[in-house]
C-alpha positions, 0 to 999 in steps of 0.5 A: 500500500503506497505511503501517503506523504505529509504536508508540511507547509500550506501552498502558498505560504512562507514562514515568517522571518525569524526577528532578531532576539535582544541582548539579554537585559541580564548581560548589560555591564560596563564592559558590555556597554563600552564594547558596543559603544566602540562598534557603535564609533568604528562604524561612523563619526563620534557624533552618532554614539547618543545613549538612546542609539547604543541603548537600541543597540543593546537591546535596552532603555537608556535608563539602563545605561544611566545606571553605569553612566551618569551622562554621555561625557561618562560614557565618552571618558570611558570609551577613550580609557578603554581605547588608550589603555590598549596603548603600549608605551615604548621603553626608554630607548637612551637619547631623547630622539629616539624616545620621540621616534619610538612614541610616533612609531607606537602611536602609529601603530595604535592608530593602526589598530585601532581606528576609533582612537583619533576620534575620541582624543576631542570631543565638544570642545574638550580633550580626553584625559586618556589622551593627556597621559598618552601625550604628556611623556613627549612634553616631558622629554622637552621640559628635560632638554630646557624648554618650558612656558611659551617655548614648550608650549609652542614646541608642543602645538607644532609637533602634535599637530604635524605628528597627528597629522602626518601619522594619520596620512600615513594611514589613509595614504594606501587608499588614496593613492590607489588608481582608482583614485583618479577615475574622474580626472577628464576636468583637468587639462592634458598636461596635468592629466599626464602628470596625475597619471604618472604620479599615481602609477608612481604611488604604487612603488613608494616604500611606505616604510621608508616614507613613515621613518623619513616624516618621523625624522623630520619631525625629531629636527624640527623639535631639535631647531625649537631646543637649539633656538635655531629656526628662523620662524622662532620669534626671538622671545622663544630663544634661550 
């Protein structure tokens, strides 16, 4: 006798799609909290982390997420902890230039592993005080060689906003300097084309090892200049 098959789904019909379940409520910590927040940050600007957002992330009331942190400032203090604790602090290497090489190296790479990091240095018109810890050996080391006041001051403007700068070039100089870069270059004139053209093909070949040492030895002289009151753009109050 021939076996009759069961149906197991009526025609014409589809299950309905499974809905993402929650994190449980009973999970929520701080460290949970802080480990969604960096997410939430790695994937657009530091503007977007609200508490509302990562509480929806969690899967929870921003209540909760009072409970653990007072405000949005607590939560960002926290996250910037978080990220520059990971920092790996390089051991003093004898001369005071290649402890400034050593920490560019290893802020190069924290910056590379971590990209969240030059975006929670500032926020709202305020600096980090993880970040201050992280900086605050370089301003040390230029107090060592005689700088202070207005001196140090203006030693320390100039190398941390090239530093910063150059290091996260550096970074995104990969990307840049891909030739797709250049798919849309019919606006400029022949000349210029050619020259674009060349360039980035060129850009493929640069050592980019040998250009990091090259910006970080650039950046050594010129605190070097600002020590000997040497450099000419120095305003005479500066020199020692």
């Amino acid at each position: 006798m021939p076996q009759t098959k069961r149906k197991t789904a009526a025609v014409g019909l589809v299950a309905p799609a499974k809905a993402a379940k929650p994190r449980a409520r009973n999970r929520l910590n701080r460290e949970a909290i802080v480990a969604e927040a960096v997410a939430m940050v790695s994937e657009g600007a530091l503007e977007a982390l609200t508490l509302r957002g990562l509480a929806e992330r969690l899967g929870t009331s921003p209540m909760s997420l009072y409970t653990y942190f007072r405000s949005r400032d607590a939560l960002l203090n926290a996250l910037a902890d978080h990220v520059f604790a990971l920092f790996e602090v390089p051991p003093s290497a004898g001369t005071w230039q290649d402890d400034v090489r050593n920490w560019l190296h290893a802020t190069y790479n924290h910056f590379l592993q971590h990209p969240i990091a030059p975006k929670v240095i500032v926020w709202d018109g305020h600096v980090c005080p993880a970040w201050l810890k992280t900086w605050f050996p370089i301003a040390r080391l230029l107090k060592e060689q005689g700088l202070e006041g207005q001196r140090l001051a203006f030693a320390m403007s100039w190398f941390t906003t090239a530093a910063m700068g150059f290091i996260t070039s550096r970074i995104d100089s990969p990307a840049k300097h891909k030739l797709s870069m250049i798919a849309h270059i019919e606006g400029l004139d022949e000349t210029d084309e050619r020259l674009a053209v060349e360039l980035w093909l060129h850009f493929q070949n640069v050592d980019q090892k040998a250009a990091l040492e090259f910006g970080f030895d650039v950046l050594v002289r010129g605190l070097e200049a600002i020590i000997r009151g040497e450099s000419p753009w120095l305003p005479n109050s500066f020199i020692a």
